[in-house]
N, C-alpha and C positions, 0 to 999 in steps of 0.2 A: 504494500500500500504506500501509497506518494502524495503528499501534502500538494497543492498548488504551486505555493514559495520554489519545493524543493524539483517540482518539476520544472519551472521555468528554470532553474539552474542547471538540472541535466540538460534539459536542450541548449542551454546557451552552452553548455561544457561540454557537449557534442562536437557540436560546431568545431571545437579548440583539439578535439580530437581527433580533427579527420573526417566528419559527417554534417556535413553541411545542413542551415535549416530548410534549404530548398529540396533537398533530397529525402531530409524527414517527410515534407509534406506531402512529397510523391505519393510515397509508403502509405502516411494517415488518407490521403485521399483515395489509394487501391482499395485500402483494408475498409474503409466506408462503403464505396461501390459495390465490394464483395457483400455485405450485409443488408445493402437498400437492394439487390439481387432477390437476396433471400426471402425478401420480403413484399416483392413486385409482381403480380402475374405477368407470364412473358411478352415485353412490348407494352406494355402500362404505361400507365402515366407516371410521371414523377417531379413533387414542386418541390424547389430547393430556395427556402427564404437565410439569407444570406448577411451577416453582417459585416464590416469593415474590416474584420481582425484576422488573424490568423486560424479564428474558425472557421470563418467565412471562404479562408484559402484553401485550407480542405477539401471545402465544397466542392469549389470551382475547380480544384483538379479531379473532385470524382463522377463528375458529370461527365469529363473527357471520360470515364472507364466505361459508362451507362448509354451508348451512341444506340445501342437496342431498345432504349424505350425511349419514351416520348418522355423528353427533359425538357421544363424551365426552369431557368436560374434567374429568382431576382433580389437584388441586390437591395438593400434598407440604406441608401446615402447614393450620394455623386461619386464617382469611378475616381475622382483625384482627391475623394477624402480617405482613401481606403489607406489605412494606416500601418503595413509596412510594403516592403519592397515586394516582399517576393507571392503578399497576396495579390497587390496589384498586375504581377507579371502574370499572373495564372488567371486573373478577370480581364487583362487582353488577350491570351492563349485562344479565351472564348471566343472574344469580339473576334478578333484575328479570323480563327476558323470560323466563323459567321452561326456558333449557336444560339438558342436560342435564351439569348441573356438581358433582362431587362431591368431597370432603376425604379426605384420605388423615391422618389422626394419629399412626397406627402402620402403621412400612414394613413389617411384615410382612401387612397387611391389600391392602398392594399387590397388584393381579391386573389383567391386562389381558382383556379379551374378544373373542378371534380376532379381531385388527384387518387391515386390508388395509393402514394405513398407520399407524404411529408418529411424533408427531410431541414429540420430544425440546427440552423447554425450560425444564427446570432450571434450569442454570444459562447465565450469559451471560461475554461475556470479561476482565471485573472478578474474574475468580474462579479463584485458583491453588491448586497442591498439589491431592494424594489427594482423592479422593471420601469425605466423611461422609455419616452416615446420616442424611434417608432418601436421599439422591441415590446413597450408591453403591447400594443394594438398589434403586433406580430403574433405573440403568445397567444391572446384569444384570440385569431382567424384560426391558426394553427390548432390551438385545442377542441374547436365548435366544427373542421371538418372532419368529415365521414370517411377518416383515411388511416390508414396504421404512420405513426408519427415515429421519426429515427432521430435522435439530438445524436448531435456530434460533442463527443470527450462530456459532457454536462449536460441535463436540460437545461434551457436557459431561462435565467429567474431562479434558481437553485444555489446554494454553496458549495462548493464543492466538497470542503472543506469538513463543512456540517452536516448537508445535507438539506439546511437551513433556506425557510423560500423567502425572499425579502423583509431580513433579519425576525424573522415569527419560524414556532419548529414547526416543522412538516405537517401540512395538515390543520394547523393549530388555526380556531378563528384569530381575523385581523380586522382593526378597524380599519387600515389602509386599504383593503381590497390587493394585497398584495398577491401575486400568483406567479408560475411557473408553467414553464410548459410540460404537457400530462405524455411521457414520451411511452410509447408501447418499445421501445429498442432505444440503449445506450451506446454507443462504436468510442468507449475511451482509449485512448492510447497509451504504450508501456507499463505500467498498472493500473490496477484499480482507487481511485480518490475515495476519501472518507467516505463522504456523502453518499458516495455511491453503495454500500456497504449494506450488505443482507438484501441487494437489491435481486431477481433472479432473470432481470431480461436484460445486463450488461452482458457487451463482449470486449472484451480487452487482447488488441490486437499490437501484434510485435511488430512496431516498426522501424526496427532496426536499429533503436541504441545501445552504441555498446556499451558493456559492465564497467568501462575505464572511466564513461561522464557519470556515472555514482561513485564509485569507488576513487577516484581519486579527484582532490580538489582541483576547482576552476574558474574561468574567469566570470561563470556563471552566480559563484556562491559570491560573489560580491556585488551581485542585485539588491543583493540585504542592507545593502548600506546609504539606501536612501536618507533625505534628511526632507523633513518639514517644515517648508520658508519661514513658517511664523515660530519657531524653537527662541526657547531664550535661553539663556546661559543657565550652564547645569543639565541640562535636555539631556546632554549627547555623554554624561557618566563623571562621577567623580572619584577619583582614583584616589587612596594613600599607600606608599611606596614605602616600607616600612623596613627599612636597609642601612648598609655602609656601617664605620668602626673601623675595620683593618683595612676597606679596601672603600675608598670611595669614586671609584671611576663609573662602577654597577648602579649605582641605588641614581648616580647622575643620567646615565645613558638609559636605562629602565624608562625614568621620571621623563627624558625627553622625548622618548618612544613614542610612550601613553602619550603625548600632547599630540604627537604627530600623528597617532595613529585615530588622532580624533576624539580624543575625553577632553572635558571643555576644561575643567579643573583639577589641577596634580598637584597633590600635598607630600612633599618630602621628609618622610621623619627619620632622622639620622640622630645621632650619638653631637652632644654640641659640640666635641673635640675638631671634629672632622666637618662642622656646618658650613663654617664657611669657604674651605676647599668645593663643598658639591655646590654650595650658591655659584660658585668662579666659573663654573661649567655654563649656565647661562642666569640670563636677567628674566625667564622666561619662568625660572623654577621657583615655586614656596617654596620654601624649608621654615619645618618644625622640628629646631632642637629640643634635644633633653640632655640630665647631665647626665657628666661621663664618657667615655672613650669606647664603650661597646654595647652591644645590648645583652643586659641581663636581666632579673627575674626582677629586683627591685623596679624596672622601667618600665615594665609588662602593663603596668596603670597607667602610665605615660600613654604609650600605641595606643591602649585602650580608648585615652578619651582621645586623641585625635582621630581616629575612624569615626567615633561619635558626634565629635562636635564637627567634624566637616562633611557629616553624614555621607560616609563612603557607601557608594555603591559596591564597590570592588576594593578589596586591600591584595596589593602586591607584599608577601612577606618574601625574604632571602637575597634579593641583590647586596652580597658585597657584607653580609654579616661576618661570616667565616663559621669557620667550626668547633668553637672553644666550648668546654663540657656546658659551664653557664651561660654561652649563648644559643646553643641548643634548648637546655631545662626554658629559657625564657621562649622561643619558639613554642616549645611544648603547651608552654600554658597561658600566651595569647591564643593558638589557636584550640584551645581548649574553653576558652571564656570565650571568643569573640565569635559571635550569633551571626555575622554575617554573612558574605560570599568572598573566599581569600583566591589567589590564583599562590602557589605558593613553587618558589627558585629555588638553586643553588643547593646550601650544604642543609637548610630546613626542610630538603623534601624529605631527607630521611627521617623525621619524625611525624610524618604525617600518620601513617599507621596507629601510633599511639594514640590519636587525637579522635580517633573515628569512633562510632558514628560522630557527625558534627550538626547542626542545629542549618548554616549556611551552606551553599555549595562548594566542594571545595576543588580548584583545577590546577593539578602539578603537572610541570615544564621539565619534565627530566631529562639525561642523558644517558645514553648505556649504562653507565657504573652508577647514576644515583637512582638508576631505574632498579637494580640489583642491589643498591644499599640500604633500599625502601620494603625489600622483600619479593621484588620483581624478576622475572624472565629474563635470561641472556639469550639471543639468536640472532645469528646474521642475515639471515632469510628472511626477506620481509613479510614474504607471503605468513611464515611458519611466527615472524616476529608479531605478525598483524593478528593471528589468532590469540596467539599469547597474551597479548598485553589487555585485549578484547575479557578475557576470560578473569586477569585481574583485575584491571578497571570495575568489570562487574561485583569480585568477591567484597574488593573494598568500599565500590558505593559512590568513588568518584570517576570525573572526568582526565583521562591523562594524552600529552603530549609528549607524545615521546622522540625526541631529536636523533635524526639520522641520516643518511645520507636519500631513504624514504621515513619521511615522518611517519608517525601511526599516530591517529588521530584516536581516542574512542571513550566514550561514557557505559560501555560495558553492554550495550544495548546495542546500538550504529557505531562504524567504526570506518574511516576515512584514511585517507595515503596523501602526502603532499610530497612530490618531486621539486618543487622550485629548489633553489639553491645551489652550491658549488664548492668544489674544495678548498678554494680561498677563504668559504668562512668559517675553518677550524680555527682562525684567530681566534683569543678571548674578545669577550665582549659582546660576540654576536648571541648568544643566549638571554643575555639583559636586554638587550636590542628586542626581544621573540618576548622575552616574558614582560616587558611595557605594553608593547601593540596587544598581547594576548588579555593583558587586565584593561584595559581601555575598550576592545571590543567586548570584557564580560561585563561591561557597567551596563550595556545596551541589548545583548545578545545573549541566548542559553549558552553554554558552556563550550557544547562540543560544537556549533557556527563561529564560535568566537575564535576557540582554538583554531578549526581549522580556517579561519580565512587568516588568523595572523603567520600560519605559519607559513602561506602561501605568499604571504603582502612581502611577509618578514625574506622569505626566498628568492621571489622578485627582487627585492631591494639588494641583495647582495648579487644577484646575476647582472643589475644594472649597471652596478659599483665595480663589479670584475671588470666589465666590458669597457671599462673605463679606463679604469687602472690596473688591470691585471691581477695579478696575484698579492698583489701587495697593499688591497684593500683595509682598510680598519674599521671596527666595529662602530667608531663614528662617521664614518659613511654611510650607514642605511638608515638612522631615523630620517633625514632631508628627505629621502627615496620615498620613505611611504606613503605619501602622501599620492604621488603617480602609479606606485606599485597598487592603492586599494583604489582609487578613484578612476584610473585613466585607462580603465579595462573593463567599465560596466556597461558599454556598448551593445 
């Protein structure tokens, strides 16, 4: 079963593999034709009411499959509103070959002509709430004729998601008069959608994506990162970075990540020894000291209230702590108190185990040896690594990232592969670099989207950086990047 969100990301991650979306819609429009067949007496009639979008494109190439029966195709809008490319190309395909394709400008002009079969494609499952016009004066002509009715991928006026007919359950009275269309046959493509679910007249037809647009991240999975003109500050996640002592170059490059990766506010809590060395990093960073030179268990009330009083959405704990016995115990028992959602680095992922169950979500960024210091899987084999870590992620209850030459994405449940990246970024650094973007994306995102798109932004960014400068990249080379690496690929 497949969400809406996450099919638009397979297809778009199709595409990035090798499978064009013109070549999908081939397939979704064969695999249509093959069912309005089944459903046609031979030579029938058949009305194909049409909208703008990429269900509409469907259509219009399965009409080309249906030259044996008596086809109209008419279209809900004007031919130069039809809103992408390659449905357009397939609503001249018609004109072109001279069938019989006609515009509808005013839904009242809407009339169907004694069809034996309806083929409903409006709208497709990008598209929520009530029916507007023309599609709901679509929906009833469509539902009041005397024809067996086929929606393509959704009925339209449905959730996909839900099931849901403009936002009321299924079924359920509305005072809006909200409605769907009453489809005798479902033709969804690559799985089945929620909505659709205990339904028994879908067919879910294979058209040809392959297993690589799921299974490994794409430039599809950063559709998600739309933003809302009217956001105010705060919207887009607030992050506290809760790091540095021995080492303050982490808990700095961490802190600049999450800016870059898009969290509107980054609070820096560091040991006051070392504060003003991570302020020097930029004029861009909070920092909230405390006393002392490291983090220990007296300070644990410190973090505390900073997560609290700057109402963190996400705490970053382990850039740049180190691994001194009391700065572990003090790990331990922030995140043992702290109710929130932590992404947790470095040498604190080895105490995560102890901390479990937790109250928050909790997502660790490990690497081979902290993935085994933590009680985790060793294997070279991604395939063989991806089950593994699948199977602990599950025992333990969180989300993990596991850093490799293929990342393994997984919440125990779904479980993801990100290739971006390069052998140039064994330097240090680039893991603070991964685990910023990764907590900046979990202020706004579940877990395992968060992870897997940062590790994908974060591997761009360093394949950008190579390309640059070769091998001699530094881990302060990829926050500037992410900004182009998650934004400048959502096409």
């Amino acid at each position: 079963m497949i969400t809406s969100d996450r099919m638009a990301a397979v297809d778009r991650n199709a595409e990035a593999v090798g499978v064009p979306r013109k070549q999908l819609m081939e397939s979704s429009g064969n695999a249509l034709a093959a069912v309005v067949k089944e459903e046609t007496p031979e030579g029938g009639r058949v009305e194909i009411v049409a909208g703008r979008g990429n269900n509409g494109g469907d259509a219009f190439v399965a009409a080309r499959f249906l030259e044996d029966y008596d086809v109209t195709v008419r279209l809900l809008g004007r031919p130069e509103t039809i809103t992408t490319e390659i449905a357009r190309e397939n609503w001249e395909a018609l004109e072109t070959g001279e069938y019989d394709a006609r515009t509808v400008t005013d839904s009242a002009d809407l009339a169907l002509d004694a069809p034996d079969t309806v083929v409903d494609a409006m709208l497709g499952t990008g598209i929520t709430g009530a029916l507007r016009e023309p599609e709901r004066t679509g929906a009833e002509i469509i539902n009041d004729a005397d024809a067996t009715v086929v929606s393509v991928d959704i009925p339209s006026g449905m959730d996909a998601d839900t099931g849901n007919v403009g936002g009321t359950a299924p079924n359920a009275p509305d005072g809006s008069g909200a409605i769907a269309v009453e489809a005798d046959r479902v033709v969804t493509f690559h799985d089945l959608k929620p909505g659709l679910e205990g339904r028994s007249d879908v067919t879910v037809a294979d058209i040809g994506i392959p297993d690589a647009a799921e299974r490994f991240v794409g430039p599809g999975d950063l559709l998600q990162l739309g933003r809302d003109p009217t956001a105010h500050k705060g919207d887009f996640g607030r992050v506290v970075v809760v790091g540095g002592g021995p080492y303050t170059g982490a808990p700095a490059l961490s802190s600049i990540a999450a800016l870059r990766a898009g969290a509107d506010l980054v609070f820096c809590c560091v040991p006051e020894a070392v504060a003003d060395e991570v302020q020097g990093y930029s004029p861009d960073l909070i920092v909230d000291a405390y006393a002392g030179e490291r983090f220990r268990p007296a300070r644990v009330e410190d973090a505390l209230e900073t997560a609290n009083e700057y109402d963190a959405d996400t705490v970053l704990l382990g850039p740049g702590l180190g691994d001194a016995e009391e700065t572990l115990d003090a790990a331990r028992e922030f995140l043992t108190r702290y109710e929130g959602d932590v992404v947790v680095d470095a040498d604190a992922i080895q105490v995560v185990p102890d901390t479990l169950p937790r109250e928050g979500e909790t997502l660790c960024t490990p690497h081979q040896g902290e993935l085994v210091a933590m009680g985790g899987p060793r294997s070279d084999d991604h395939d063989e690594r991806a089950e593994l870590v699948t199977e602990f992620a599950a025992n333990l209850g969180v989300t993990l990232l596991v850093k490799g030459a293929y990342d393994v994405i997984s919440n125990g449940d779904e479980t993801r592969l990100n290739r971006t990246g390069n052998p140039g970024m064994t330097v240090g650094g680039t893991g603070d670099v991964l685990a910023g973007a990764t907590a900046a994306l979990a202020s706004t995102l579940d877990g395992l989207d968060a992870a897997a798109i940062a590790a994908y932004a974060n591997g761009s960014a360093g394949d950008m950086a190579v390309e640059e400068k070769g091998y001699g990249l530094l881990a302060s080379d990829l926050p500037d990047r992410l900004p182009e690496a998650m934004w400048g690929e959502r096409s």
